[in-house]
mmCIF entry with sequence, helices, sheets and N, C-alpha, C, O atoms, coordinates in Angstrom:
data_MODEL
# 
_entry.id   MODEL 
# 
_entity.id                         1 
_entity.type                       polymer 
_entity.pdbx_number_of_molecules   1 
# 
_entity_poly.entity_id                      1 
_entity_poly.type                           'polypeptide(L)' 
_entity_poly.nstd_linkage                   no 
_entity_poly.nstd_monomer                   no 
_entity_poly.pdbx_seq_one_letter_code       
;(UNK)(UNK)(UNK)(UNK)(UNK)(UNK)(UNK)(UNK)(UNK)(UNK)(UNK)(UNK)(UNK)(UNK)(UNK)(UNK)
(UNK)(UNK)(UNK)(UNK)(UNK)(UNK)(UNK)(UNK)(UNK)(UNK)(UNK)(UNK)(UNK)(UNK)(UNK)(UNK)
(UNK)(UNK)(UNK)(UNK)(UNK)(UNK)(UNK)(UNK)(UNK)(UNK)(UNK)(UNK)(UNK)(UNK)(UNK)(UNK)
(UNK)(UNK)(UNK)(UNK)(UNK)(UNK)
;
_entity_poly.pdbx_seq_one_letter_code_can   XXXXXXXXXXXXXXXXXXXXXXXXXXXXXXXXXXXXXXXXXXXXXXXXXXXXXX 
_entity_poly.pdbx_strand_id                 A 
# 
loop_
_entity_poly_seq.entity_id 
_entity_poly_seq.num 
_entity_poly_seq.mon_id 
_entity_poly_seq.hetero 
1 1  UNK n 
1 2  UNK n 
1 3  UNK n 
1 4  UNK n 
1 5  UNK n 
1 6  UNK n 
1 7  UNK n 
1 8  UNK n 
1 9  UNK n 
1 10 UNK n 
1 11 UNK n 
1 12 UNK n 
1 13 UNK n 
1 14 UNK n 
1 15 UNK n 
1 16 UNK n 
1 17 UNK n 
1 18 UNK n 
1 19 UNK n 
1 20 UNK n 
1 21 UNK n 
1 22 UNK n 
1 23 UNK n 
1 24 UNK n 
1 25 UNK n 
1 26 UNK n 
1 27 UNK n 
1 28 UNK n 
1 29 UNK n 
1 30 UNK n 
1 31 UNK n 
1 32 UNK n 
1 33 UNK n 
1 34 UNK n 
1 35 UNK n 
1 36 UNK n 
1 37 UNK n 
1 38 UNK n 
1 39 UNK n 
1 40 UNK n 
1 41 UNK n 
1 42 UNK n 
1 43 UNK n 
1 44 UNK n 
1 45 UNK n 
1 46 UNK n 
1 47 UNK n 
1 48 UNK n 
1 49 UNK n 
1 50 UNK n 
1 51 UNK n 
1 52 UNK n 
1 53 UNK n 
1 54 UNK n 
# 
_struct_asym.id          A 
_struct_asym.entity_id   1 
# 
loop_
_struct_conf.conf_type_id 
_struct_conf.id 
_struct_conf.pdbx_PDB_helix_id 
_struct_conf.beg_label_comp_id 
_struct_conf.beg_label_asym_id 
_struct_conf.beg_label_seq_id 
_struct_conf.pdbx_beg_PDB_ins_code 
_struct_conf.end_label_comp_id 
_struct_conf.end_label_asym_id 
_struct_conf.end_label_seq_id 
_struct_conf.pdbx_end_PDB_ins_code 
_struct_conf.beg_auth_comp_id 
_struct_conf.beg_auth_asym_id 
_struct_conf.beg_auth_seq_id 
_struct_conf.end_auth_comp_id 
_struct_conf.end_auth_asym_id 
_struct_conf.end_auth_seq_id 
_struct_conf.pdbx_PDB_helix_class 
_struct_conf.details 
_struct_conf.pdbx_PDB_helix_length 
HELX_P HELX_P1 AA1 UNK A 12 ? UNK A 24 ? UNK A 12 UNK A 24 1 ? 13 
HELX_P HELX_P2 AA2 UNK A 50 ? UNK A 52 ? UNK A 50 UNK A 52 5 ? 3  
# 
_struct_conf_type.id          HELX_P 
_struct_conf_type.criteria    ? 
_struct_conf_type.reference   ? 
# 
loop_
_atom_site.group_PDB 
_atom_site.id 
_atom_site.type_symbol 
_atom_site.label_atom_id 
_atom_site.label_alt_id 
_atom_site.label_comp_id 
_atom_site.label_asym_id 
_atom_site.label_entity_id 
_atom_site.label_seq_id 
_atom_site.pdbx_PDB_ins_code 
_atom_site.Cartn_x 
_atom_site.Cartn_y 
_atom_site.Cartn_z 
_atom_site.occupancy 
_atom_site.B_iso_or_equiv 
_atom_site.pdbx_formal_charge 
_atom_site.auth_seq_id 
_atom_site.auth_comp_id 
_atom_site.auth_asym_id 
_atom_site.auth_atom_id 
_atom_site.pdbx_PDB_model_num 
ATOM 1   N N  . UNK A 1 1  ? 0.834  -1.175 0.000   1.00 0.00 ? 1  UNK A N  1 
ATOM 2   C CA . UNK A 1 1  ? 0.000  0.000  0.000   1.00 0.00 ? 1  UNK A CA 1 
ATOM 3   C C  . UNK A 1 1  ? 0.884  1.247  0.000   1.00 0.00 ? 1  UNK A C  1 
ATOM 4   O O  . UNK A 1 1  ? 1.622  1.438  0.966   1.00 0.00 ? 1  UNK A O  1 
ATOM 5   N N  . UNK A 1 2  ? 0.859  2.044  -0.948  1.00 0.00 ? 2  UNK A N  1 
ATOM 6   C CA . UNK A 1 2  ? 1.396  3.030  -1.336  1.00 0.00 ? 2  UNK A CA 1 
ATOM 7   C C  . UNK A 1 2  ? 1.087  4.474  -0.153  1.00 0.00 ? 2  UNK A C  1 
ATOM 8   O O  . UNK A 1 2  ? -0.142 4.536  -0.132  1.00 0.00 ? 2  UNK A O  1 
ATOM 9   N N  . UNK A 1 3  ? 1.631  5.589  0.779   1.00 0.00 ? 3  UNK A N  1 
ATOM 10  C CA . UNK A 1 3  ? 1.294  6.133  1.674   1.00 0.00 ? 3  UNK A CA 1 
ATOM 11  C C  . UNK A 1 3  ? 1.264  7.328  0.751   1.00 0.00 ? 3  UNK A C  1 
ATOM 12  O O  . UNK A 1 3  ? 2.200  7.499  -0.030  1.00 0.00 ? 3  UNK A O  1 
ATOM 13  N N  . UNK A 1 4  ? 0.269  8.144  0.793   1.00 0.00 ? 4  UNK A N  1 
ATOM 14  C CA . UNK A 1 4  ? 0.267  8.763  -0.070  1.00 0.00 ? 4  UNK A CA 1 
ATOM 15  C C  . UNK A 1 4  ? 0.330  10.589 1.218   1.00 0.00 ? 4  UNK A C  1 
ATOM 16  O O  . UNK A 1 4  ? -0.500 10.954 2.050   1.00 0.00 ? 4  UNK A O  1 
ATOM 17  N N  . UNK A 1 5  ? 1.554  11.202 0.829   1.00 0.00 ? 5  UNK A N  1 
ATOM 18  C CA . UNK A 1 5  ? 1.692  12.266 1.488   1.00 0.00 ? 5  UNK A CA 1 
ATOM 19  C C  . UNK A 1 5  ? 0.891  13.732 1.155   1.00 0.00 ? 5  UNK A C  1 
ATOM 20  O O  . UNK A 1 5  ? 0.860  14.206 0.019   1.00 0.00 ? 5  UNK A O  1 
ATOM 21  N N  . UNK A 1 6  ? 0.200  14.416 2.422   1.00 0.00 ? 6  UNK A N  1 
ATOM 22  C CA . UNK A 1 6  ? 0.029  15.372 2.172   1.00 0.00 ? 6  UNK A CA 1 
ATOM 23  C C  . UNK A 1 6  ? -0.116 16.502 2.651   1.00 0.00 ? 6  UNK A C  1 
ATOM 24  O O  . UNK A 1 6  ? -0.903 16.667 3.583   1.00 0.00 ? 6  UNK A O  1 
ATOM 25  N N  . UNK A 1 7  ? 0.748  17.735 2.026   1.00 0.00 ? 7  UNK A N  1 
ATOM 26  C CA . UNK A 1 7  ? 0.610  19.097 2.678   1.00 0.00 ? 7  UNK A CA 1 
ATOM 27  C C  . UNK A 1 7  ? -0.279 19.533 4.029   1.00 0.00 ? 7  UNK A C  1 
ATOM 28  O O  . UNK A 1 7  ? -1.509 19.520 4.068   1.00 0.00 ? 7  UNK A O  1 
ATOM 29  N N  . UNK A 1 8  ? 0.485  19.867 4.977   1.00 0.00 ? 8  UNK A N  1 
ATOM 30  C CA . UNK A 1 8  ? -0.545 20.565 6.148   1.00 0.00 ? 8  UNK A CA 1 
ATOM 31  C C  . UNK A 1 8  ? -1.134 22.077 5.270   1.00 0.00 ? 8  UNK A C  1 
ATOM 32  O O  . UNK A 1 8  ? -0.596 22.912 4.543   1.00 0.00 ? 8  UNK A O  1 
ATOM 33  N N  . UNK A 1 9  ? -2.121 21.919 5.654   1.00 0.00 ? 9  UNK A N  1 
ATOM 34  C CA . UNK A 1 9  ? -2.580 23.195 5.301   1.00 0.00 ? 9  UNK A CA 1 
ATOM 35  C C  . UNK A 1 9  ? -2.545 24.096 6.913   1.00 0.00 ? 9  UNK A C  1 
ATOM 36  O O  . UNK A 1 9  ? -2.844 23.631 8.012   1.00 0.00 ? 9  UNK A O  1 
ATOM 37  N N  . UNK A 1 10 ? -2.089 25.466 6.595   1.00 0.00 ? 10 UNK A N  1 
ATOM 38  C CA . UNK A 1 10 ? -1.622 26.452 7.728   1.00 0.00 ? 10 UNK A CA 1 
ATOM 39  C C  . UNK A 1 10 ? -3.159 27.575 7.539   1.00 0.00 ? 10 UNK A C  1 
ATOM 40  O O  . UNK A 1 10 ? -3.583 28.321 6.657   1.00 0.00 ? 10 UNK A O  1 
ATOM 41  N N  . UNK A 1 11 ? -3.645 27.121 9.017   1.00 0.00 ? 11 UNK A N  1 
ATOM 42  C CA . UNK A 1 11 ? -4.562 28.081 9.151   1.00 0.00 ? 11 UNK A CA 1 
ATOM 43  C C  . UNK A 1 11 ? -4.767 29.362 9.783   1.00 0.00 ? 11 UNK A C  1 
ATOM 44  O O  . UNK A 1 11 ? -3.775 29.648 10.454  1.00 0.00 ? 11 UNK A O  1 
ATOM 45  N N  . UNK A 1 12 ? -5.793 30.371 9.839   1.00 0.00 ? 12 UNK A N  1 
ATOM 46  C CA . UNK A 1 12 ? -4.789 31.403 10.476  1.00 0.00 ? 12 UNK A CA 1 
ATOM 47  C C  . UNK A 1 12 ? -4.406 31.376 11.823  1.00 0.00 ? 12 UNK A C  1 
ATOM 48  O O  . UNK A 1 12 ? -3.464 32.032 12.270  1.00 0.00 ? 12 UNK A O  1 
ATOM 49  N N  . UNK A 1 13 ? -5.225 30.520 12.573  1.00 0.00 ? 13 UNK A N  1 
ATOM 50  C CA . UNK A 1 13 ? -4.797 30.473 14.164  1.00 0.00 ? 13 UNK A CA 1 
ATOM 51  C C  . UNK A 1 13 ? -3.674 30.088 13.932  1.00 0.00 ? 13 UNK A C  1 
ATOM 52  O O  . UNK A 1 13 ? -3.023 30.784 14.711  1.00 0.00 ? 13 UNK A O  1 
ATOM 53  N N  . UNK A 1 14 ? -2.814 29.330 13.292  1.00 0.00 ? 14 UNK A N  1 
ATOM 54  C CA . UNK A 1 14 ? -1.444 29.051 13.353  1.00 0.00 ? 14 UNK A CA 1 
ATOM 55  C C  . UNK A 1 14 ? -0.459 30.310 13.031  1.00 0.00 ? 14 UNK A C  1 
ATOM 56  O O  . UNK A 1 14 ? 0.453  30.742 13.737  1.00 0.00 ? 14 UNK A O  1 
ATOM 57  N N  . UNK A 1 15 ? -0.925 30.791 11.707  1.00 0.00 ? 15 UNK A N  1 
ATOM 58  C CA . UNK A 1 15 ? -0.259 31.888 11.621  1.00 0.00 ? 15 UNK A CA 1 
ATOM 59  C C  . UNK A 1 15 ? -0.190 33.181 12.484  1.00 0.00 ? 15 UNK A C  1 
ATOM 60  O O  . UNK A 1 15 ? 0.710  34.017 12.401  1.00 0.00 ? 15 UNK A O  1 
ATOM 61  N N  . UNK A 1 16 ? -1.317 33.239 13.369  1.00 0.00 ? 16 UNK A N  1 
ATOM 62  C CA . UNK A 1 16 ? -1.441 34.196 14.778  1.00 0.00 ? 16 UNK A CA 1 
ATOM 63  C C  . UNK A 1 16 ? -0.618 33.694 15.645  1.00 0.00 ? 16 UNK A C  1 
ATOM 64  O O  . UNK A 1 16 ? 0.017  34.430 16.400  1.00 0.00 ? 16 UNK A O  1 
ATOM 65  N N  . UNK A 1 17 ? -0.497 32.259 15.669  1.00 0.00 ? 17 UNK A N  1 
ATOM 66  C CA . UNK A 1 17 ? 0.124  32.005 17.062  1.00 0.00 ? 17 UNK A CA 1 
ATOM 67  C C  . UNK A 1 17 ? 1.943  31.973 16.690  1.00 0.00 ? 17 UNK A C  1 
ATOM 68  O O  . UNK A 1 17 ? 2.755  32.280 17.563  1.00 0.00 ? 17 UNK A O  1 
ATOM 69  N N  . UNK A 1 18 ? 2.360  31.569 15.319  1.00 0.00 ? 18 UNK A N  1 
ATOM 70  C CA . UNK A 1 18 ? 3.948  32.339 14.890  1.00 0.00 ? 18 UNK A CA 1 
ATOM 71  C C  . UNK A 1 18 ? 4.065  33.160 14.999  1.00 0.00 ? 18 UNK A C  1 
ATOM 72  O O  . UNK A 1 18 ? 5.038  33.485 15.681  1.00 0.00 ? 18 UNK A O  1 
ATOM 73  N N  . UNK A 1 19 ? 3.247  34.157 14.468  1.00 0.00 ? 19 UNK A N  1 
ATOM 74  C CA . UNK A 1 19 ? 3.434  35.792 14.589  1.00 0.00 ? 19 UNK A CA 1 
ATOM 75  C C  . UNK A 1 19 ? 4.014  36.064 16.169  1.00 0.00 ? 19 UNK A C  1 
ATOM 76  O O  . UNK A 1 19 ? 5.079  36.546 16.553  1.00 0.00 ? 19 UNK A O  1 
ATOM 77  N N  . UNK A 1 20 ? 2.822  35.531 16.919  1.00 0.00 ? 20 UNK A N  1 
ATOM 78  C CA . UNK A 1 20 ? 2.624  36.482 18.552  1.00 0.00 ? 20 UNK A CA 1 
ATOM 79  C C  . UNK A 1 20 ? 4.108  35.701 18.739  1.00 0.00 ? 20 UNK A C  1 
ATOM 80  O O  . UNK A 1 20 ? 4.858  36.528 19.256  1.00 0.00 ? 20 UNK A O  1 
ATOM 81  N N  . UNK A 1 21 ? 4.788  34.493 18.532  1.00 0.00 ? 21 UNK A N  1 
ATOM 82  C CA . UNK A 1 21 ? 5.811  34.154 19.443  1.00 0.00 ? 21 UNK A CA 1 
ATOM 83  C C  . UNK A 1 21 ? 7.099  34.668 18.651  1.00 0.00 ? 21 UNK A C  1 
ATOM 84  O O  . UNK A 1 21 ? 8.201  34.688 19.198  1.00 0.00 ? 21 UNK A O  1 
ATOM 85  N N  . UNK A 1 22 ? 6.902  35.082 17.339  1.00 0.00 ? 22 UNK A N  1 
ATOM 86  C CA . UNK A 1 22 ? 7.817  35.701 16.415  1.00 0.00 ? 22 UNK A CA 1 
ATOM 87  C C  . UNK A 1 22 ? 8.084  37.437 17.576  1.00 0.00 ? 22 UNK A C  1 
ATOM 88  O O  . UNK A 1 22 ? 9.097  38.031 17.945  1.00 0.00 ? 22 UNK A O  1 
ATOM 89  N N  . UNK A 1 23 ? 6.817  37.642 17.755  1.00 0.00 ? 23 UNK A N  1 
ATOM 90  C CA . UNK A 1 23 ? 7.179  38.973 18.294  1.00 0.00 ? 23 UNK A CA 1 
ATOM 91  C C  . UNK A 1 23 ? 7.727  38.988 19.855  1.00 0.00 ? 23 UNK A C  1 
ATOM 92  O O  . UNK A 1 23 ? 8.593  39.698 20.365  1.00 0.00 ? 23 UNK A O  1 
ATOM 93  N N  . UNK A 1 24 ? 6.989  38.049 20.368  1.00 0.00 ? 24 UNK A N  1 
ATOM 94  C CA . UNK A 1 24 ? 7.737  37.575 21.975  1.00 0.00 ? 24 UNK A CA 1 
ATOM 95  C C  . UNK A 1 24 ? 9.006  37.439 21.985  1.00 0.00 ? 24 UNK A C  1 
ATOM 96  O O  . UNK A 1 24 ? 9.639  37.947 22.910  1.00 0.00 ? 24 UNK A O  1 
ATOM 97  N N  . UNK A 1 25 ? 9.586  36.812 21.089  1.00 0.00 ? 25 UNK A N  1 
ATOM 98  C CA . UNK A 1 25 ? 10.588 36.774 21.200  1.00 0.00 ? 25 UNK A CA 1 
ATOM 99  C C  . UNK A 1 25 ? 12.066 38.321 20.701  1.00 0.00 ? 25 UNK A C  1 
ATOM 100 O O  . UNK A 1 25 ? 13.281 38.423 20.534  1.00 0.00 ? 25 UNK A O  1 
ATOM 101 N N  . UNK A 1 26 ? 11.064 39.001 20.681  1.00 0.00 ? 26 UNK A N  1 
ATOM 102 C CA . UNK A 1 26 ? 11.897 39.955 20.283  1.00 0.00 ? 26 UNK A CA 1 
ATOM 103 C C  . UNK A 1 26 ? 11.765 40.266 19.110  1.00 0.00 ? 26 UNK A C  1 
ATOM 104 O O  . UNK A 1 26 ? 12.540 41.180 18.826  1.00 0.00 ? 26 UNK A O  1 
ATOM 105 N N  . UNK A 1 27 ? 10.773 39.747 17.771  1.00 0.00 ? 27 UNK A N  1 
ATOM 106 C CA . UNK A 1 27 ? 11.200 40.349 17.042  1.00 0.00 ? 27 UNK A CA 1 
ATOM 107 C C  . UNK A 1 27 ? 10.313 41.211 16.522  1.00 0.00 ? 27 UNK A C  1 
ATOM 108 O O  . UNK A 1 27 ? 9.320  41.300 17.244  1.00 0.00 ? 27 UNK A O  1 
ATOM 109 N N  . UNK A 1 28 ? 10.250 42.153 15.172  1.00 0.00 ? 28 UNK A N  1 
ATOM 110 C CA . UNK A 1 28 ? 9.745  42.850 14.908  1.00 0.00 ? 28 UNK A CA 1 
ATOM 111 C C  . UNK A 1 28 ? 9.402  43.066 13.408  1.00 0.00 ? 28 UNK A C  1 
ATOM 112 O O  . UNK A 1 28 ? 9.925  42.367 12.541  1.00 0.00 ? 28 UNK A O  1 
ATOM 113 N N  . UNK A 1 29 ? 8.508  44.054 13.122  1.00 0.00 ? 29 UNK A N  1 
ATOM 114 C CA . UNK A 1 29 ? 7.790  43.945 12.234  1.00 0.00 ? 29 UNK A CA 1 
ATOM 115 C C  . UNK A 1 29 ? 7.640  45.528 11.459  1.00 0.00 ? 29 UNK A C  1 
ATOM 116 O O  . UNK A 1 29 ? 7.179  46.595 11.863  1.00 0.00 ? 29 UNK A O  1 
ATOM 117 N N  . UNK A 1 30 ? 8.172  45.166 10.352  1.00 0.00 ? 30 UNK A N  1 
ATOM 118 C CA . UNK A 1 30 ? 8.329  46.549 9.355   1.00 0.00 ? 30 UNK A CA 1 
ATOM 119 C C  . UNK A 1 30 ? 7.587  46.391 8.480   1.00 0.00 ? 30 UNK A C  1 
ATOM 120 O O  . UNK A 1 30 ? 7.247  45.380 7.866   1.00 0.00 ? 30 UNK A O  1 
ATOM 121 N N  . UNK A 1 31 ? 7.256  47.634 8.388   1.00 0.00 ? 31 UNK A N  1 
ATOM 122 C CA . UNK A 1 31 ? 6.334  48.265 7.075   1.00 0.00 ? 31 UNK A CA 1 
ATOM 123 C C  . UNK A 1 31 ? 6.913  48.625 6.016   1.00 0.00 ? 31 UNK A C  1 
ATOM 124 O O  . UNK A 1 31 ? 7.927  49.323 6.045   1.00 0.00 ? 31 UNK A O  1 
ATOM 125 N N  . UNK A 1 32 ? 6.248  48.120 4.698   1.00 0.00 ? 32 UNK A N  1 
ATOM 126 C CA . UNK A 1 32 ? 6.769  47.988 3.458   1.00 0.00 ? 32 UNK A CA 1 
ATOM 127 C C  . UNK A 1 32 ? 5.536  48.870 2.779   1.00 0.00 ? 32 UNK A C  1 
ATOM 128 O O  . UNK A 1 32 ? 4.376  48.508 2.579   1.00 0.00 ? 32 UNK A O  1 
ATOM 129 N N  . UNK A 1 33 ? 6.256  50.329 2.449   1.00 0.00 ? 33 UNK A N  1 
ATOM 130 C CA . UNK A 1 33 ? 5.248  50.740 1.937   1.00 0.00 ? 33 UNK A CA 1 
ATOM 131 C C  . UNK A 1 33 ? 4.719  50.402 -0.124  1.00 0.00 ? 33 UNK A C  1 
ATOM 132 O O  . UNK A 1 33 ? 5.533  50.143 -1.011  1.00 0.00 ? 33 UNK A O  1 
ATOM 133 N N  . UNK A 1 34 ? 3.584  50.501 -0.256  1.00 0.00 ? 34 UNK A N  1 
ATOM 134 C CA . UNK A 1 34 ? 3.151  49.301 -1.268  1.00 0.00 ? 34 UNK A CA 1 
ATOM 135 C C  . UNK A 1 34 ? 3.791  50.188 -2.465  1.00 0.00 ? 34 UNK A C  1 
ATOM 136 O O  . UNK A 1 34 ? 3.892  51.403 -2.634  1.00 0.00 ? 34 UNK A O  1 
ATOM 137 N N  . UNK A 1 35 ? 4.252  48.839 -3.366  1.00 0.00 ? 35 UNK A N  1 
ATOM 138 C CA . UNK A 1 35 ? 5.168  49.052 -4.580  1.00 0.00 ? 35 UNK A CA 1 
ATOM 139 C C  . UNK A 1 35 ? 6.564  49.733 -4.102  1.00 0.00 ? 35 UNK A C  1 
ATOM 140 O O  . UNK A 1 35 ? 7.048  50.729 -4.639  1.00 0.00 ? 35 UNK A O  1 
ATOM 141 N N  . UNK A 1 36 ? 7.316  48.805 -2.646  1.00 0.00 ? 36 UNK A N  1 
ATOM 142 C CA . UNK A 1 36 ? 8.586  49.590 -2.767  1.00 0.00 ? 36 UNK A CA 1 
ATOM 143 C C  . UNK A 1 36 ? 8.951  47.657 -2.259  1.00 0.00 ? 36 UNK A C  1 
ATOM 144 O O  . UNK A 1 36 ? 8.443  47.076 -1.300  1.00 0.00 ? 36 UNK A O  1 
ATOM 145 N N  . UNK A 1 37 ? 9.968  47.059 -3.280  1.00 0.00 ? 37 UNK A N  1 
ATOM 146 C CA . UNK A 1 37 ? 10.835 45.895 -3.068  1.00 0.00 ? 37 UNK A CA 1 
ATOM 147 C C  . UNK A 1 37 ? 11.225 46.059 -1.078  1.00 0.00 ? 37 UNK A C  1 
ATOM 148 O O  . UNK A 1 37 ? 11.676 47.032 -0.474  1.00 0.00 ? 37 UNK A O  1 
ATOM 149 N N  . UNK A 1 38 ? 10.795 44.607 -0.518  1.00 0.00 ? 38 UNK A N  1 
ATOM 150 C CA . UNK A 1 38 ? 11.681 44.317 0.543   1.00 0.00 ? 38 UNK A CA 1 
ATOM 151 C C  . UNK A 1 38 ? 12.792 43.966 0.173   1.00 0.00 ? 38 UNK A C  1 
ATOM 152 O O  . UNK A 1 38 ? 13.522 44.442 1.043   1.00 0.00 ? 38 UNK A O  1 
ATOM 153 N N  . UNK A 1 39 ? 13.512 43.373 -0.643  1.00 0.00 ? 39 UNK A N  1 
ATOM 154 C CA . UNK A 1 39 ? 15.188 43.240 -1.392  1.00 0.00 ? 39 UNK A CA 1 
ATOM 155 C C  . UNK A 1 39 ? 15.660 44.015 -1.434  1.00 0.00 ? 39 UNK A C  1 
ATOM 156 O O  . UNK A 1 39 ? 15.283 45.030 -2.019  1.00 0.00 ? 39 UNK A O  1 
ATOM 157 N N  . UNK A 1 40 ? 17.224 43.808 -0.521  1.00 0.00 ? 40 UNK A N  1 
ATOM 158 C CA . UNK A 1 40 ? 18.223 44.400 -1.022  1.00 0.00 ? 40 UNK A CA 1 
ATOM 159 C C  . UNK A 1 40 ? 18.711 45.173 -1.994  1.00 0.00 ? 40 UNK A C  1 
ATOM 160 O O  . UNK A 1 40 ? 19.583 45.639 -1.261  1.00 0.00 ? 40 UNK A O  1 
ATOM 161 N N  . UNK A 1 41 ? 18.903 45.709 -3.006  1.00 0.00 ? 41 UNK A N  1 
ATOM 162 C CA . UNK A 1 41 ? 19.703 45.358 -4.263  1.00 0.00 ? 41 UNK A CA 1 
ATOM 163 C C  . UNK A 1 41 ? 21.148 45.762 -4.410  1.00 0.00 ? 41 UNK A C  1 
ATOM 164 O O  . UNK A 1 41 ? 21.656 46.883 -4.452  1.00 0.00 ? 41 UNK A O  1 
ATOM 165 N N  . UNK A 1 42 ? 21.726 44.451 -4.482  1.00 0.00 ? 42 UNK A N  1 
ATOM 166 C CA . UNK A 1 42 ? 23.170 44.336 -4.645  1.00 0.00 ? 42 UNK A CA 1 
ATOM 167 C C  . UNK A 1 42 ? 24.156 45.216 -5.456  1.00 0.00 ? 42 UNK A C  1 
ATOM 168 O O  . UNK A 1 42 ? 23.972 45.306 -6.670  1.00 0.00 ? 42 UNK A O  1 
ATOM 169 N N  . UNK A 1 43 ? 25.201 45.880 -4.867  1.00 0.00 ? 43 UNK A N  1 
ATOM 170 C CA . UNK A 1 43 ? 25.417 47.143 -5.962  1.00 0.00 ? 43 UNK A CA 1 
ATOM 171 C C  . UNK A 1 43 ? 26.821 45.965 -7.427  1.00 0.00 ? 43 UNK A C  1 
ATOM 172 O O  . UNK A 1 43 ? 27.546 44.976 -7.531  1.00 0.00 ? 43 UNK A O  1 
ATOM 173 N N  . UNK A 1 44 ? 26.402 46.893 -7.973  1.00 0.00 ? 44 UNK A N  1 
ATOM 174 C CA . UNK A 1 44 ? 27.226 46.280 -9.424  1.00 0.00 ? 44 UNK A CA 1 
ATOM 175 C C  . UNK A 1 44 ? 26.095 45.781 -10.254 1.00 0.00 ? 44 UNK A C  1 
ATOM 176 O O  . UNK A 1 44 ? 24.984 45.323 -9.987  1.00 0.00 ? 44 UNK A O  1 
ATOM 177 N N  . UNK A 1 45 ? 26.846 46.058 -11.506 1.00 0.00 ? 45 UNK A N  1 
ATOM 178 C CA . UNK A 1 45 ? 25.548 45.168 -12.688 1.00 0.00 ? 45 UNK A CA 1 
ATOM 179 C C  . UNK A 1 45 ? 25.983 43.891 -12.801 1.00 0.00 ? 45 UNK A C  1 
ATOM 180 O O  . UNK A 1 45 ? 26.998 43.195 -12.813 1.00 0.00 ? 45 UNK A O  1 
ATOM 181 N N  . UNK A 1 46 ? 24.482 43.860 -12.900 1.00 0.00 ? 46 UNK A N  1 
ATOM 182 C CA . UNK A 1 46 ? 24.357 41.715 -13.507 1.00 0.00 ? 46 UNK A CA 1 
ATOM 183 C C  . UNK A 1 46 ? 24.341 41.724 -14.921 1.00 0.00 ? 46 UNK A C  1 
ATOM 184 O O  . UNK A 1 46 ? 24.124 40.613 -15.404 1.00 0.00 ? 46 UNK A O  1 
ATOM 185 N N  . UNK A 1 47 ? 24.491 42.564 -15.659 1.00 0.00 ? 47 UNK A N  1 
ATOM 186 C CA . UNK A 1 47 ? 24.709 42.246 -17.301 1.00 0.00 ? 47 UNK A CA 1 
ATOM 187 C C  . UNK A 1 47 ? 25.953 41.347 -17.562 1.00 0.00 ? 47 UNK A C  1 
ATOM 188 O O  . UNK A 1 47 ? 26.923 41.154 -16.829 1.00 0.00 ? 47 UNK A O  1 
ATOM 189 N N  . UNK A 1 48 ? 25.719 40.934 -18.588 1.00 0.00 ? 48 UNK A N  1 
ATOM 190 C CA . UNK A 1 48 ? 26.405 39.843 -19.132 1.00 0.00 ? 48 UNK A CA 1 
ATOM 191 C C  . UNK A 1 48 ? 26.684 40.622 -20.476 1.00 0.00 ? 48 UNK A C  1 
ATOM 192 O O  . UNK A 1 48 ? 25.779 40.849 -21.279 1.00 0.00 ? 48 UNK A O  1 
ATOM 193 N N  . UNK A 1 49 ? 28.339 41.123 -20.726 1.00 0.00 ? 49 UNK A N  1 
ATOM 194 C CA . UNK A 1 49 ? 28.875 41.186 -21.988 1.00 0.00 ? 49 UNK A CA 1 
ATOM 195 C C  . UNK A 1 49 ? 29.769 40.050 -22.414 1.00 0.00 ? 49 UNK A C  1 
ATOM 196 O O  . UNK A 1 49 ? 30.875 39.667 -22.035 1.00 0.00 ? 49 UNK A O  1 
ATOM 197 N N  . UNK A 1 50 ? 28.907 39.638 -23.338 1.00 0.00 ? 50 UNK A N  1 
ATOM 198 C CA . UNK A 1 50 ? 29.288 38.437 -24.268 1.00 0.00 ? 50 UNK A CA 1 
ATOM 199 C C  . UNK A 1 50 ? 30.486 38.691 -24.925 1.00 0.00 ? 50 UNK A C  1 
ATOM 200 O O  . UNK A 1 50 ? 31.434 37.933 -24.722 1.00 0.00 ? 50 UNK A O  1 
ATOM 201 N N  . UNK A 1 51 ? 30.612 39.776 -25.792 1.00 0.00 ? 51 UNK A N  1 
ATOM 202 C CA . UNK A 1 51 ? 31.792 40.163 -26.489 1.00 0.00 ? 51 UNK A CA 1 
ATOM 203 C C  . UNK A 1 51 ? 33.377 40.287 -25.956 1.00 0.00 ? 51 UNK A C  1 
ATOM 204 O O  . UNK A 1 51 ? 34.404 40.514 -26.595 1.00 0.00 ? 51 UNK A O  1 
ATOM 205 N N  . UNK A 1 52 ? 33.168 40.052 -24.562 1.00 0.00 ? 52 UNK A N  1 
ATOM 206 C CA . UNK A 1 52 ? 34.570 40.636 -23.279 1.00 0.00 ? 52 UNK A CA 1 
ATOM 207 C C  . UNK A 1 52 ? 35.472 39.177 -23.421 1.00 0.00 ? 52 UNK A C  1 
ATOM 208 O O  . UNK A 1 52 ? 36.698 39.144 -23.313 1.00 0.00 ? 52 UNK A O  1 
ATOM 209 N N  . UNK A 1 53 ? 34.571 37.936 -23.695 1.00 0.00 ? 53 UNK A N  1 
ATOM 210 C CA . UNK A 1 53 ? 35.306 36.761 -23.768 1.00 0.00 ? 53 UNK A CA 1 
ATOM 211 C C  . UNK A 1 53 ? 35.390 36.616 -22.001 1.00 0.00 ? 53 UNK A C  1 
ATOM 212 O O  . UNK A 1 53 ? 36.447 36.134 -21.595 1.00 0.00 ? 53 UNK A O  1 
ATOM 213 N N  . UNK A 1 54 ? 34.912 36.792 -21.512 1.00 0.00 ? 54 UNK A N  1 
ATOM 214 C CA . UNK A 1 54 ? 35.062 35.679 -19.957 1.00 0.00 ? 54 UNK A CA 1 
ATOM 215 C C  . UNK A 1 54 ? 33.952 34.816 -19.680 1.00 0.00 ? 54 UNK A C  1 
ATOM 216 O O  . UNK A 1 54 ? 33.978 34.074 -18.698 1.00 0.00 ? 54 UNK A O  1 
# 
């Protein structure tokens, strides 16, 4: 008999109760105001010149 696995689904009482111990424990919670990247962005370009031969 084949066990066939499957995903917990996360409901929100779970996700209330990470949050509250996410914050118990010290941590905290920033505001991302809308249409501004939470990422980094790494300084230097990511282009790729083909012609340079490396």
């Amino acid at each position: 008999m084949i066990k066939k696995t499957t995903k917990d689904s996360i409901t929100t009482a779970m996700i209330e109760e990470q949050t509250a111990a996410f914050l118990k424990a010290g941590g905290t919670v920033e505001y991302v105001v809308k249409g501004t990247s939470g990422q980094v962005t790494p300084t230097g370009s990511k282009q790729i010149d083909l012609k340079s031969g490396r």
